[in-house]
N, CA, C and O atoms as a Maestro MAE file, in Angstrom:
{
 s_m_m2io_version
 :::
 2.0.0
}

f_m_ct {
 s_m_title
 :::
 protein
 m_atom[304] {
  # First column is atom index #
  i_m_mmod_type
  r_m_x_coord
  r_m_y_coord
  r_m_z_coord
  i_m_residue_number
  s_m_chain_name
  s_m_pdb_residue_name
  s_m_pdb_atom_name
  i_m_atomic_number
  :::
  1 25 -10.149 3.705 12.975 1 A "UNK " " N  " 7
  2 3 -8.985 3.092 12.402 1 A "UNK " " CA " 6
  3 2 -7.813 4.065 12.515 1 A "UNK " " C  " 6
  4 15 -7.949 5.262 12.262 1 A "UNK " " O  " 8
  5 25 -6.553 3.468 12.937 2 A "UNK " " N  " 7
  6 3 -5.360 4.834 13.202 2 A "UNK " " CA " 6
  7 2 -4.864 4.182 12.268 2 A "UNK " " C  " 6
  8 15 -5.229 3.101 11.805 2 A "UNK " " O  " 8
  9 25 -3.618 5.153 11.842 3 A "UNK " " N  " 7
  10 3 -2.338 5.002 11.087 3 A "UNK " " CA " 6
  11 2 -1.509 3.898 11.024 3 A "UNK " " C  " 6
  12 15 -0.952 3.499 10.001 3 A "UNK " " O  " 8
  13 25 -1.425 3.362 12.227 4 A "UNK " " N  " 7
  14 3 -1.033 2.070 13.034 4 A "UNK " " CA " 6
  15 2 -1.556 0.559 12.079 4 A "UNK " " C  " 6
  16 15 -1.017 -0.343 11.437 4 A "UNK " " O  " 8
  17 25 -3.044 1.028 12.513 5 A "UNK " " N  " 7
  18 3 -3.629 -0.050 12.006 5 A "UNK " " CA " 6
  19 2 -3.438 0.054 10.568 5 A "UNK " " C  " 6
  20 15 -3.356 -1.102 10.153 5 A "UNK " " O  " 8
  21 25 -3.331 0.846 9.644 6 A "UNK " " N  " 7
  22 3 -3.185 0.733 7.844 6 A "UNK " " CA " 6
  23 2 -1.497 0.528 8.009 6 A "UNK " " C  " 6
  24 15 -1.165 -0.052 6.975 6 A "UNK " " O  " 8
  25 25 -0.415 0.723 8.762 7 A "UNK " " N  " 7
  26 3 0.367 0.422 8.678 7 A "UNK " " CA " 6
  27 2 0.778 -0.903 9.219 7 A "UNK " " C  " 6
  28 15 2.002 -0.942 9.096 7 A "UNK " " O  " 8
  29 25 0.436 -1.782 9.648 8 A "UNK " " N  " 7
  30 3 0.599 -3.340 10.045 8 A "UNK " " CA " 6
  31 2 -0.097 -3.864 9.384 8 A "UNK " " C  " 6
  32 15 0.155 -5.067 9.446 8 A "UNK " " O  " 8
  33 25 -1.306 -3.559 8.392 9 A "UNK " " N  " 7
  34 3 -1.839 -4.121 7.686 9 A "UNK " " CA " 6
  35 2 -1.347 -3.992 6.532 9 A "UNK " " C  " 6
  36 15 -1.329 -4.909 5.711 9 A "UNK " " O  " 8
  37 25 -0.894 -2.849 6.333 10 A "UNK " " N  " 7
  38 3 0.244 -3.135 4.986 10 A "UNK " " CA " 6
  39 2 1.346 -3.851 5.056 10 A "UNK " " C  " 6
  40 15 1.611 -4.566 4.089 10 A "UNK " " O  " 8
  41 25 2.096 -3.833 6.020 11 A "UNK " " N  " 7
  42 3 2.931 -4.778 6.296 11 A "UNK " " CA " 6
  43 2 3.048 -6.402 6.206 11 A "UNK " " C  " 6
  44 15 3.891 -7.227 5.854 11 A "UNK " " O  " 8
  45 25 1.473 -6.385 6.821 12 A "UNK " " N  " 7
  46 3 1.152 -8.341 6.877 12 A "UNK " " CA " 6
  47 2 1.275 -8.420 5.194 12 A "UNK " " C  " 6
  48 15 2.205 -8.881 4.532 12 A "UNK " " O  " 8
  49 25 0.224 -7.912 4.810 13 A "UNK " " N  " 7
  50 3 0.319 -7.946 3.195 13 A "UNK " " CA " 6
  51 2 1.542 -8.493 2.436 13 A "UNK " " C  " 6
  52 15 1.653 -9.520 1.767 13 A "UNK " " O  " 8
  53 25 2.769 -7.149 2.836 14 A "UNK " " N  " 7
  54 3 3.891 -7.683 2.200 14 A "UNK " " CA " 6
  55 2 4.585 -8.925 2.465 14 A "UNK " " C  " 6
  56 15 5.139 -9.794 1.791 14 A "UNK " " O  " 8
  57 25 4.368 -8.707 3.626 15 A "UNK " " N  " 7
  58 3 5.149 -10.403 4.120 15 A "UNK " " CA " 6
  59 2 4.531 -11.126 3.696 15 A "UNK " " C  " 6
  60 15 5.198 -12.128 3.439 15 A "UNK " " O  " 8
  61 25 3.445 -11.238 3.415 16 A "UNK " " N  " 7
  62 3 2.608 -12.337 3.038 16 A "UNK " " CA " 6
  63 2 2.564 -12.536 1.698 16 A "UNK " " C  " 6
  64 15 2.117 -13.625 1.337 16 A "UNK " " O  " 8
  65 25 2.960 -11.659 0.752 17 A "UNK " " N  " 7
  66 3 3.060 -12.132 -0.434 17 A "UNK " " CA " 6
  67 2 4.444 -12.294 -0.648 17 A "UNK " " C  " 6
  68 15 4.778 -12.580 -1.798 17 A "UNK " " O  " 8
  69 25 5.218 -12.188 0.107 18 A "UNK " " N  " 7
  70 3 6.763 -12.398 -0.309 18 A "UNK " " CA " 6
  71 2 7.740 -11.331 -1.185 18 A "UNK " " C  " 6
  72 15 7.000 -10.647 -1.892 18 A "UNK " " O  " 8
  73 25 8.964 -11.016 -1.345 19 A "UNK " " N  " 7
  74 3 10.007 -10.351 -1.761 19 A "UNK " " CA " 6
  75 2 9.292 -11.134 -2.955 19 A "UNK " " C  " 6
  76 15 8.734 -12.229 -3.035 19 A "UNK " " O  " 8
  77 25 9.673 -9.618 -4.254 20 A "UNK " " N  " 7
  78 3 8.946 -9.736 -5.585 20 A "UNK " " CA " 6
  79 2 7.614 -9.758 -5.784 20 A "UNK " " C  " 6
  80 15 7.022 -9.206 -6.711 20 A "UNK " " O  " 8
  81 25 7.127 -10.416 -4.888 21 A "UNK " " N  " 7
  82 3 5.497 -9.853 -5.430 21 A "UNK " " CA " 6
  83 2 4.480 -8.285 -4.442 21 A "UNK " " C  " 6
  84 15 4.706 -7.720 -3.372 21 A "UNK " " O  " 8
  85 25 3.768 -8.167 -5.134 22 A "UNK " " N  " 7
  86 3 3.286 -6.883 -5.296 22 A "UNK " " CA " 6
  87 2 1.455 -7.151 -4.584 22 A "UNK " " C  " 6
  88 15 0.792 -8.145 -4.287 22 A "UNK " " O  " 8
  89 25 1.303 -6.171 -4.568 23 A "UNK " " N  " 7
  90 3 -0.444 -6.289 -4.215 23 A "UNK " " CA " 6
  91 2 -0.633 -4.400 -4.049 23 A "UNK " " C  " 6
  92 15 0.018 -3.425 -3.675 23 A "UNK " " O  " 8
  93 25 -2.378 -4.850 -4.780 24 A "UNK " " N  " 7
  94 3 -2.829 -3.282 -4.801 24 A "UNK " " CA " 6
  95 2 -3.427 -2.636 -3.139 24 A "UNK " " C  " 6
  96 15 -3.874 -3.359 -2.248 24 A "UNK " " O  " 8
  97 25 -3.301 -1.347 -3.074 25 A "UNK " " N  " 7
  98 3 -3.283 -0.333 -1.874 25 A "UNK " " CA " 6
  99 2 -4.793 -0.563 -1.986 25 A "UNK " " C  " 6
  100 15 -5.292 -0.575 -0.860 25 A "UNK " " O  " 8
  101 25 -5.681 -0.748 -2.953 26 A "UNK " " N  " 7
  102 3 -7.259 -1.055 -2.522 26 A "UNK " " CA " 6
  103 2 -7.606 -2.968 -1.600 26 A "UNK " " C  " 6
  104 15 -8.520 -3.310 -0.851 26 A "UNK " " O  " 8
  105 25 -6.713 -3.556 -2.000 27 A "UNK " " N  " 7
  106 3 -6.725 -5.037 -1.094 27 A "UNK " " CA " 6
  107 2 -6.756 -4.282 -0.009 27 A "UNK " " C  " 6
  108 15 -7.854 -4.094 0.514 27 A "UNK " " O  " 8
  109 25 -5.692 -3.746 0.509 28 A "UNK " " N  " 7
  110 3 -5.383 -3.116 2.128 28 A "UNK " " CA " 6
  111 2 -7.118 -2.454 2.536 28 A "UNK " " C  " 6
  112 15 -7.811 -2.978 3.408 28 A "UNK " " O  " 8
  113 25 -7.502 -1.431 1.838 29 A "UNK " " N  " 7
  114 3 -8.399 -0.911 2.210 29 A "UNK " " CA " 6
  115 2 -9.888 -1.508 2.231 29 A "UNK " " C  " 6
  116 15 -10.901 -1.051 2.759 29 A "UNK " " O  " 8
  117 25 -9.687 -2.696 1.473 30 A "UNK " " N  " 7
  118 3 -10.779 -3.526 1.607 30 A "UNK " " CA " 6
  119 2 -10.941 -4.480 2.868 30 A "UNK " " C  " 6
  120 15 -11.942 -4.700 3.550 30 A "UNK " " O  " 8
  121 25 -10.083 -4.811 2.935 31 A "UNK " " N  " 7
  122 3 -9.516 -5.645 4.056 31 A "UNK " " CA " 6
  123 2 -9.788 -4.967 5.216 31 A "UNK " " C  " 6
  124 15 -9.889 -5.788 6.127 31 A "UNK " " O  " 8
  125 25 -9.978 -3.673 5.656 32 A "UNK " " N  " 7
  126 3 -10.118 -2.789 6.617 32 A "UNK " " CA " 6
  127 2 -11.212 -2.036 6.861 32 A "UNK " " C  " 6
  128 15 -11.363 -1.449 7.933 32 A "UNK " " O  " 8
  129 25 -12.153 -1.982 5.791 33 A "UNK " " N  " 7
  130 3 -13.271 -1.305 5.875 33 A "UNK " " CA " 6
  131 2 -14.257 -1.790 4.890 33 A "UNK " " C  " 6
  132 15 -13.702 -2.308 3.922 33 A "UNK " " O  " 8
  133 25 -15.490 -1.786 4.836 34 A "UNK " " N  " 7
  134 3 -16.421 -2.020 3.685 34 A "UNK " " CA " 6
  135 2 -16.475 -0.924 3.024 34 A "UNK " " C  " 6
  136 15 -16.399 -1.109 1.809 34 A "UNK " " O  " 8
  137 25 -16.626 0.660 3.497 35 A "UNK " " N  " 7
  138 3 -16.756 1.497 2.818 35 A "UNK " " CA " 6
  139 2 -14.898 2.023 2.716 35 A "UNK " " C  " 6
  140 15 -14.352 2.696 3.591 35 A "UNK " " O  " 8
  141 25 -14.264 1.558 1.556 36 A "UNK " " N  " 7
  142 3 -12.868 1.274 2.059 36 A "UNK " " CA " 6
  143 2 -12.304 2.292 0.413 36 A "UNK " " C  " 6
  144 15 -11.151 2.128 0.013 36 A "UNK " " O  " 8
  145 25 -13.155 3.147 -0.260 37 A "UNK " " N  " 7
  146 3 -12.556 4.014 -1.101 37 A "UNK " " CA " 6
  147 2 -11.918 5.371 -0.092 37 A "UNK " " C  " 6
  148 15 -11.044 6.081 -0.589 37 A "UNK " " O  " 8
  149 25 -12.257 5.566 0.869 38 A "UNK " " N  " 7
  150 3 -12.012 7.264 1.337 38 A "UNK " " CA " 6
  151 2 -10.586 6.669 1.892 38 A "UNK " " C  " 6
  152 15 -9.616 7.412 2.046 38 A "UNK " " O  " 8
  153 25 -10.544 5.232 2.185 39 A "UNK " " N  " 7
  154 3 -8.597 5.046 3.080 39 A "UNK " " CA " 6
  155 2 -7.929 5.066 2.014 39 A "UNK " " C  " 6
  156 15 -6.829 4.688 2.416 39 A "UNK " " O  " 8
  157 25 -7.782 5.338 0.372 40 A "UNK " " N  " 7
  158 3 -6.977 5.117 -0.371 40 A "UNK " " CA " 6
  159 2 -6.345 5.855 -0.493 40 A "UNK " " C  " 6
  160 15 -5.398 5.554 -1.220 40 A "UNK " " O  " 8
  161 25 -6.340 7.225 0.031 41 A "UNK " " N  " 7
  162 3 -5.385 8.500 0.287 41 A "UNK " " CA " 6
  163 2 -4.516 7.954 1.152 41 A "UNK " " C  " 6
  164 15 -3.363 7.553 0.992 41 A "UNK " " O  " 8
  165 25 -5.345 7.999 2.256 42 A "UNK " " N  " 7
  166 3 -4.534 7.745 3.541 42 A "UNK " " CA " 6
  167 2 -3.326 6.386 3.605 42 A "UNK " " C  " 6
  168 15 -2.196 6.406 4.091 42 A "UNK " " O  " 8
  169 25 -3.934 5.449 3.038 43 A "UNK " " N  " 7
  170 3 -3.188 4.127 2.650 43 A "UNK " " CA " 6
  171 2 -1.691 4.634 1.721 43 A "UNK " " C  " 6
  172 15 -0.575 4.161 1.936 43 A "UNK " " O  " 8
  173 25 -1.909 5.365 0.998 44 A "UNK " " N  " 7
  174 3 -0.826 5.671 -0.130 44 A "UNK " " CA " 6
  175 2 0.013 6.146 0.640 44 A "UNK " " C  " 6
  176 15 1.116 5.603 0.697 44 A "UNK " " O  " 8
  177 25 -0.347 7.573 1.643 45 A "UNK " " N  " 7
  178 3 0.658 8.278 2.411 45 A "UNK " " CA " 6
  179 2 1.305 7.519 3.424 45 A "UNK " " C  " 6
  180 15 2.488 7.784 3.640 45 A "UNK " " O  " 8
  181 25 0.654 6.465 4.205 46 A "UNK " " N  " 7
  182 3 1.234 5.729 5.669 46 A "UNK " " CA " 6
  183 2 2.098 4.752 4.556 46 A "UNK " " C  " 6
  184 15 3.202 4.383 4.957 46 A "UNK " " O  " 8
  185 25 1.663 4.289 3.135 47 A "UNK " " N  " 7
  186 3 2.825 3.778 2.517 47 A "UNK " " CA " 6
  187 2 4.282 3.933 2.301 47 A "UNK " " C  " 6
  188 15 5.262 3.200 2.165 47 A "UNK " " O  " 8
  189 25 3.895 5.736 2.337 48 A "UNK " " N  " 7
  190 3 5.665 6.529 1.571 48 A "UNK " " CA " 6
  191 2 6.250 6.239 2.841 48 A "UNK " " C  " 6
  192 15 7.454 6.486 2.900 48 A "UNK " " O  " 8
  193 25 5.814 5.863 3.688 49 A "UNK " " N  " 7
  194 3 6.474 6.658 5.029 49 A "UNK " " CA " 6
  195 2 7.064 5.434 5.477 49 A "UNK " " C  " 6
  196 15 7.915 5.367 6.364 49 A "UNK " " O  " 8
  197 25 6.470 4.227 4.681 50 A "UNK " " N  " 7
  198 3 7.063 2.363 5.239 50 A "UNK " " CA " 6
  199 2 8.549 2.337 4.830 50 A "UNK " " C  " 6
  200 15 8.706 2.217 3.615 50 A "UNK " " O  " 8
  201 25 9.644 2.421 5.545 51 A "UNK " " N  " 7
  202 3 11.034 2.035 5.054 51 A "UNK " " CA " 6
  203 2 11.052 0.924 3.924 51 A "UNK " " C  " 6
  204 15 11.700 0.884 2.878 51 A "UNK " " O  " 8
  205 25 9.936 -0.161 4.582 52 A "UNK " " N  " 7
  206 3 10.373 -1.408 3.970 52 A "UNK " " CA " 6
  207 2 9.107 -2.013 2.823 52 A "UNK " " C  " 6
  208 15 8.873 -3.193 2.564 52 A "UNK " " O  " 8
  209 25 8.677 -1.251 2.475 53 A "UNK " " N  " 7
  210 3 8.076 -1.258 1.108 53 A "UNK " " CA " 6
  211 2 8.491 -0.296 0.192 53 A "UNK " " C  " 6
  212 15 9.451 0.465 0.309 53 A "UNK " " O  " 8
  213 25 7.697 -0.383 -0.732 54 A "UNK " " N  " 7
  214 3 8.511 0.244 -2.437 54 A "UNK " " CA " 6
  215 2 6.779 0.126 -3.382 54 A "UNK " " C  " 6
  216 15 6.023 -0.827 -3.570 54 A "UNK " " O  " 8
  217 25 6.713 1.532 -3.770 55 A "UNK " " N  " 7
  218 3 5.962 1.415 -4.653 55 A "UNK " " CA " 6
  219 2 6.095 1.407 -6.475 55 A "UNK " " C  " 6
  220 15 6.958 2.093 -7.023 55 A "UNK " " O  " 8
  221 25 5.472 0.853 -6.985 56 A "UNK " " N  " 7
  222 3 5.704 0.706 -8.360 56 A "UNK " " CA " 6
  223 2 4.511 1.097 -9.245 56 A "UNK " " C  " 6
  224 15 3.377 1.151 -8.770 56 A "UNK " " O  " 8
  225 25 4.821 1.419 -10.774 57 A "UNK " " N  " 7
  226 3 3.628 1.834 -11.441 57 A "UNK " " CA " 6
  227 2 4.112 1.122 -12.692 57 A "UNK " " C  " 6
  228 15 5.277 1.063 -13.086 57 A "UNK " " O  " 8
  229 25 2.908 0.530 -13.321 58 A "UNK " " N  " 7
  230 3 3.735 0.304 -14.890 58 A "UNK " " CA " 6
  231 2 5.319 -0.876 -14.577 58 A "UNK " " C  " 6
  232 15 6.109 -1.127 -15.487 58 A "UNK " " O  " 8
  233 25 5.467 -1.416 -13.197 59 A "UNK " " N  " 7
  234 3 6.543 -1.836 -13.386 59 A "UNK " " CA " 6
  235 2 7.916 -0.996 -13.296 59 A "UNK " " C  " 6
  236 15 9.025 -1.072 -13.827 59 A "UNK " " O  " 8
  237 25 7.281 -0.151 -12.353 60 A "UNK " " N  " 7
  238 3 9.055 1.185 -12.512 60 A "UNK " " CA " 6
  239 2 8.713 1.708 -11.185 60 A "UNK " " C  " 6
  240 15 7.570 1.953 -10.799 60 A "UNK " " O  " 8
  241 25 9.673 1.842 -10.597 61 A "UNK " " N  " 7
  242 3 9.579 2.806 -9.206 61 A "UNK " " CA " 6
  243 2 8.632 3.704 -9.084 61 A "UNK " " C  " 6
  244 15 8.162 3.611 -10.218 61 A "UNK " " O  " 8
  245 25 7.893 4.636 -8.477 62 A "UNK " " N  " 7
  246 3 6.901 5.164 -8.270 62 A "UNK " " CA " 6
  247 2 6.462 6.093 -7.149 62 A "UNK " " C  " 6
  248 15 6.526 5.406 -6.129 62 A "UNK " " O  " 8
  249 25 6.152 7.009 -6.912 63 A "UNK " " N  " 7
  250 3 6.167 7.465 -5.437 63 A "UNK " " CA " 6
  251 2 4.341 7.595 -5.277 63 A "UNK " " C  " 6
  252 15 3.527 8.077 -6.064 63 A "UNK " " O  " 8
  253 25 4.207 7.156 -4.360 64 A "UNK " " N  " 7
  254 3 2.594 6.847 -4.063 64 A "UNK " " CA " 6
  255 2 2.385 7.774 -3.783 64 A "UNK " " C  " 6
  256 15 1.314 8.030 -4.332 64 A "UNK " " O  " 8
  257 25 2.829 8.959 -2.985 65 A "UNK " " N  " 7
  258 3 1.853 10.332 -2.964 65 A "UNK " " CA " 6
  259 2 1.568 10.835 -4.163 65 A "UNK " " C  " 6
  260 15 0.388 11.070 -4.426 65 A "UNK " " O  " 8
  261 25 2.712 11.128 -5.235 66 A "UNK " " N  " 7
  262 3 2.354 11.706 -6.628 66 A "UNK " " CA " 6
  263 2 1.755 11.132 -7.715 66 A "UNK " " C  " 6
  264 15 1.009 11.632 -8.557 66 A "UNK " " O  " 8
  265 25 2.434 9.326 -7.516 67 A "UNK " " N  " 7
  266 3 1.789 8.725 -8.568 67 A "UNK " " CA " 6
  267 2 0.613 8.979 -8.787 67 A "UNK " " C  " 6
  268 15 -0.102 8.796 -7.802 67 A "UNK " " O  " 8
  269 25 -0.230 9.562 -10.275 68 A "UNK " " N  " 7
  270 3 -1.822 9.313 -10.741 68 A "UNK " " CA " 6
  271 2 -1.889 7.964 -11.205 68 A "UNK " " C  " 6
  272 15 -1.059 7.465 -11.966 68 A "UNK " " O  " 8
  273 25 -2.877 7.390 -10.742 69 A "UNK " " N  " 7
  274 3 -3.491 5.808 -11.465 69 A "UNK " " CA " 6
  275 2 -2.951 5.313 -10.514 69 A "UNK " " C  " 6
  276 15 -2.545 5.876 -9.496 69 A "UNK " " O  " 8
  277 25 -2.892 3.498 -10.985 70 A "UNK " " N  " 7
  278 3 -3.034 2.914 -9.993 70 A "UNK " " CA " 6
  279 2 -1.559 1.919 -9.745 70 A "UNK " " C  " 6
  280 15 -0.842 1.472 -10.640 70 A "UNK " " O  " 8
  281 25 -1.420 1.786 -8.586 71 A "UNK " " N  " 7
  282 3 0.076 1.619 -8.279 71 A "UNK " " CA " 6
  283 2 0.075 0.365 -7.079 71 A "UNK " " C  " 6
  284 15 -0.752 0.079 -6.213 71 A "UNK " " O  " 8
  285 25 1.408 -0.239 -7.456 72 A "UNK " " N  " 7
  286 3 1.364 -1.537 -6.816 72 A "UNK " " CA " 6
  287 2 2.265 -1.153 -5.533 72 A "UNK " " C  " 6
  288 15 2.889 -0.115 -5.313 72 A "UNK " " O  " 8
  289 25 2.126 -2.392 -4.712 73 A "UNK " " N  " 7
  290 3 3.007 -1.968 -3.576 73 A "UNK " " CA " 6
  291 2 4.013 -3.661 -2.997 73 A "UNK " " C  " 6
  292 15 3.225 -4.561 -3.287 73 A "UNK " " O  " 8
  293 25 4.592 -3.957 -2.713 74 A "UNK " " N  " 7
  294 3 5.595 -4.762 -1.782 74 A "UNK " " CA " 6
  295 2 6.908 -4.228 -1.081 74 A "UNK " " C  " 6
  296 15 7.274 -3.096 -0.768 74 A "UNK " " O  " 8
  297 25 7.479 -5.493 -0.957 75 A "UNK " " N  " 7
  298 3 8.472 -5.637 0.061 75 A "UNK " " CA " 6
  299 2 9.628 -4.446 -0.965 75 A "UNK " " C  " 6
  300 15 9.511 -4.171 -2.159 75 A "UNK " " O  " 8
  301 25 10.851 -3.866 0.174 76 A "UNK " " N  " 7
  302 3 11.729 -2.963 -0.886 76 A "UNK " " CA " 6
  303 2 12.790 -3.959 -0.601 76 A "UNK " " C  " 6
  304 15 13.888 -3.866 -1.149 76 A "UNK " " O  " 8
  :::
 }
 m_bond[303] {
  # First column is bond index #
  i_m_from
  i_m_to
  i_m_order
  :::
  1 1 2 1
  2 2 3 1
  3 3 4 2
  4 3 5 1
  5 5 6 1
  6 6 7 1
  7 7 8 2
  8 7 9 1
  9 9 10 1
  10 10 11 1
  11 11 12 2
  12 11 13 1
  13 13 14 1
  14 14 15 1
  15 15 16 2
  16 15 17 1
  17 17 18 1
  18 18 19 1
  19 19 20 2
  20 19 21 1
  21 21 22 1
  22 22 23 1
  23 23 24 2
  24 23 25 1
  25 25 26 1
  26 26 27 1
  27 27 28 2
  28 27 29 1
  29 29 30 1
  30 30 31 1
  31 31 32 2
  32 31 33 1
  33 33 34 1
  34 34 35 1
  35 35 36 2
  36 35 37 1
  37 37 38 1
  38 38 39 1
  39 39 40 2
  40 39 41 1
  41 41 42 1
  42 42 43 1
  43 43 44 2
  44 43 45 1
  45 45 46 1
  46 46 47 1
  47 47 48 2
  48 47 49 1
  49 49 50 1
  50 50 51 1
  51 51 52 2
  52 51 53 1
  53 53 54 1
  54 54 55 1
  55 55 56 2
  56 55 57 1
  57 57 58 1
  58 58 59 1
  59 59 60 2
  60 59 61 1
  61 61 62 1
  62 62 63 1
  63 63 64 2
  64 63 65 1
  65 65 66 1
  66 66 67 1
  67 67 68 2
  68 67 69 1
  69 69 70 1
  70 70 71 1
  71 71 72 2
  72 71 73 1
  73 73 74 1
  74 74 75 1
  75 75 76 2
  76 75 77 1
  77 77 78 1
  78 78 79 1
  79 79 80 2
  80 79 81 1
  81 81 82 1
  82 82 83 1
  83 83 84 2
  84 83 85 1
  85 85 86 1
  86 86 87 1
  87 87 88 2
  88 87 89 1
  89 89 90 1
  90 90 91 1
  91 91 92 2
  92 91 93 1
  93 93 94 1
  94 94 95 1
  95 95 96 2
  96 95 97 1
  97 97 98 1
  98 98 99 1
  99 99 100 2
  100 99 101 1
  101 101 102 1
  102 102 103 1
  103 103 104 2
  104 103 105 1
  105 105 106 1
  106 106 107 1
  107 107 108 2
  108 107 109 1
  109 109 110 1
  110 110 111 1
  111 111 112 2
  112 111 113 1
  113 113 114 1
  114 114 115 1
  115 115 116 2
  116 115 117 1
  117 117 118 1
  118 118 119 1
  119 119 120 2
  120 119 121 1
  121 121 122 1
  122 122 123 1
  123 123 124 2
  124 123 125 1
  125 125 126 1
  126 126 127 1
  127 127 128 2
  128 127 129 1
  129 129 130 1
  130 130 131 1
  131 131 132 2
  132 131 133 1
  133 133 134 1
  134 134 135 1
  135 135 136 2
  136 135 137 1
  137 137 138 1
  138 138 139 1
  139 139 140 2
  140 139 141 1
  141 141 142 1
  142 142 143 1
  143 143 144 2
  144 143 145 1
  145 145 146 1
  146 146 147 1
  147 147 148 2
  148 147 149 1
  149 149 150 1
  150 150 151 1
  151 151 152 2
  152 151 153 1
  153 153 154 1
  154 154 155 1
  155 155 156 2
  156 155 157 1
  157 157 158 1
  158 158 159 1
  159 159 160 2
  160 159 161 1
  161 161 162 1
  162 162 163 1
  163 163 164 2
  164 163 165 1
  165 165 166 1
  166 166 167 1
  167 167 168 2
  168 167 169 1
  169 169 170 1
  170 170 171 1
  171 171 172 2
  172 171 173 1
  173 173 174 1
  174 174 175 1
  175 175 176 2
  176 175 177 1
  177 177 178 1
  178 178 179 1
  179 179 180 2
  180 179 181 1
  181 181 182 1
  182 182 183 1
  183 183 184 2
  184 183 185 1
  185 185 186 1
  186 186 187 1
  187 187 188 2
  188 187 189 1
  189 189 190 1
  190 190 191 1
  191 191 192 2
  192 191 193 1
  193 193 194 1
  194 194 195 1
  195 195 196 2
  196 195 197 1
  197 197 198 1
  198 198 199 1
  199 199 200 2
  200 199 201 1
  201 201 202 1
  202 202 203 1
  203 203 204 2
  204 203 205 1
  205 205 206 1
  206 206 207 1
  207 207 208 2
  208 207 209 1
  209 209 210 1
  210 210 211 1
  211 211 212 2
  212 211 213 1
  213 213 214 1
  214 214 215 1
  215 215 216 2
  216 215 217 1
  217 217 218 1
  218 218 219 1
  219 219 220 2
  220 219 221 1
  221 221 222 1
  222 222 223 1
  223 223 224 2
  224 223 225 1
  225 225 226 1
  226 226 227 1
  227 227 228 2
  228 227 229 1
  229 229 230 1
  230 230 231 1
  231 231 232 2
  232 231 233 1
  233 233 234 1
  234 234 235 1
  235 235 236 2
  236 235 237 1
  237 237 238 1
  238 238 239 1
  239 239 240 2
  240 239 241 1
  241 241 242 1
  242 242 243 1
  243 243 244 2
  244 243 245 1
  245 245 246 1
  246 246 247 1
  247 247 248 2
  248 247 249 1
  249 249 250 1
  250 250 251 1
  251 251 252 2
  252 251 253 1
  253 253 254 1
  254 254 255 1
  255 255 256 2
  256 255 257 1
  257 257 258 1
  258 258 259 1
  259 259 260 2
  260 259 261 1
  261 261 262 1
  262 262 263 1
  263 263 264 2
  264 263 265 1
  265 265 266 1
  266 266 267 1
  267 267 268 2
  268 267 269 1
  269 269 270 1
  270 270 271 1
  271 271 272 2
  272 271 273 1
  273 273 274 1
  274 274 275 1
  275 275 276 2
  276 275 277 1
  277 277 278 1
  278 278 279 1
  279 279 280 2
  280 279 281 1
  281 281 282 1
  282 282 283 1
  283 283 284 2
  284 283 285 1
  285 285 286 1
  286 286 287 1
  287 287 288 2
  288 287 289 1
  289 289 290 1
  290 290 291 1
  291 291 292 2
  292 291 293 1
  293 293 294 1
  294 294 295 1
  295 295 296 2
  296 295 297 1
  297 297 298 1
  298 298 299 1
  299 299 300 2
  300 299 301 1
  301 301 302 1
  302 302 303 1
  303 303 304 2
  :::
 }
}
């Protein structure tokens, strides 16, 4: 699996749920692997790096490399 691939798959995601809604960085990694806990690093980082997503925690901006716990992601 490359970078590529967690990054178009995050992407479909967002488009697919539309401006305003959100979905968790473990959907992505499920969606991509069965054994899909070890991409949740990797998923967070190819996230920061998406212009056109935005992560959130609690409902508040968020930065997915630092955020601890668990953090939502969509369209920015």
């Amino acid at each position: 699996m490359t970078d590529d691939d967690i990054a178009v798959t995050l992407r479909a995601f967002a488009l697919q749920r539309g401006p305003g809604k959100t979905f968790c960085p473990s959907e992505v990694a499920r969606a991509l692997s069965s054994d899909w806990r070890p991409l949740m690093q990797r998923i967070r980082e190819i996230a920061a790096t998406q212009p056109d997503l935005k992560a959130t925690q609690k409902g508040r901006p968020a930065d997915p490399l630092t955020a601890s716990g668990p953090i939502r992601l969509g369209l920015a």
